[in-house]
N, C-alpha and C positions, 0 to 999 in steps of 0.2 A: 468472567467469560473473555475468551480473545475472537474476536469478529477477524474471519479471513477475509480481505478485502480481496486480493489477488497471489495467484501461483499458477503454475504452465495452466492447471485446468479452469480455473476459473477464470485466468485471460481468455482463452478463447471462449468460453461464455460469453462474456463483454463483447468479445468482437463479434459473437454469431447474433448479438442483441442488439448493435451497433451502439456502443457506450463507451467507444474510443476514447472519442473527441471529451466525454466527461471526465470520466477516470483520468486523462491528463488533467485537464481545467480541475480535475478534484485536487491534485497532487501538487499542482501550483500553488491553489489556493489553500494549502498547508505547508508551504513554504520546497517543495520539493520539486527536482529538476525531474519531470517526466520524463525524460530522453536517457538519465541516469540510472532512474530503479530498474532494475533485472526482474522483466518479466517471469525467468527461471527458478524464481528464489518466493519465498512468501513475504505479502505485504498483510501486515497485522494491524491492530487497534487493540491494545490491553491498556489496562486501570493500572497506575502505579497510583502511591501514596502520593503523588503529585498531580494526578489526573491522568486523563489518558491520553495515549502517545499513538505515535505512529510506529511501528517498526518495518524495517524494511532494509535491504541489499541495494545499496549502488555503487558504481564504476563511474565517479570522476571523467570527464573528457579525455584530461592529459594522463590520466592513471591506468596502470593494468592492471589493480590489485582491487577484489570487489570492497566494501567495507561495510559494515554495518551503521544505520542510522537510525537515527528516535531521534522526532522530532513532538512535538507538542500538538496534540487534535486541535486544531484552530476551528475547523469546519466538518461537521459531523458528512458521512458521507451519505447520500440522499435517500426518501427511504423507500423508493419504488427498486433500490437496488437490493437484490439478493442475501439473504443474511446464512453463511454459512461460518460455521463453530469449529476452531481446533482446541486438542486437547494441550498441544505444541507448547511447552515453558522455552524461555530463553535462558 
C-alpha cells in the first residue's frame, strides 16, 4: 500500500481541518524542511525492502530545481489523520 499523505487535494483538506501546524511538526519530526516540500506534488509513505520511507518533492532554499526525496518513516503520521491510497509506483 502507499498511504497519500499530501497533494494540492489533500492539502487543502488539512487546511480546511486545521492540521497545518501538524503536518509541518509531522515533517520535521521525520527529518524534513516543511517550508521545502511542494504542496503541488504528492507526499507518500511506501514499504521498501528497508522499511518505509517517506517520498516526497522539495525545492531547497537557494535551488530552483524541485528534487525528489525519501527519507526514512521515523514517526508514523497520527491516526485521527485521514488515510487515503494511491495506486501511484515510483
Amino acid at each position: 500500500m502507499i498511504r497519500l499523505i499530501s497533494d494540492p487535494t489533500v492539502w487543502a483538506e488539512h487546511l480546511r481541518a486545521g492540521r497545518r501546524d501538524e503536518v509541518c511538526a509531522w515533517l520535521q519530526a521525520n527529518g524534513l524542511d516543511p517550508l521545502a516540500v511542494l504542496s503541488t506534488h504528492p507526499t507518500t509513505i511506501e514499504n521498501t525492502a528497508a522499511g518505509p520511507v517517506i517520498w516526497c518533492v522539495v525545492i531547497e532554499k537557494d535551488s530552483a530545481v524541485p528534487e525528489q526525496r525519501t527519507v526514512p518513516l521515523v514517526v508514523p503520521p497520527p491516526a485521527h489523520w485521514p488515510v487515503h491510497e494511491t495506486a501511484e509506483q515510483r
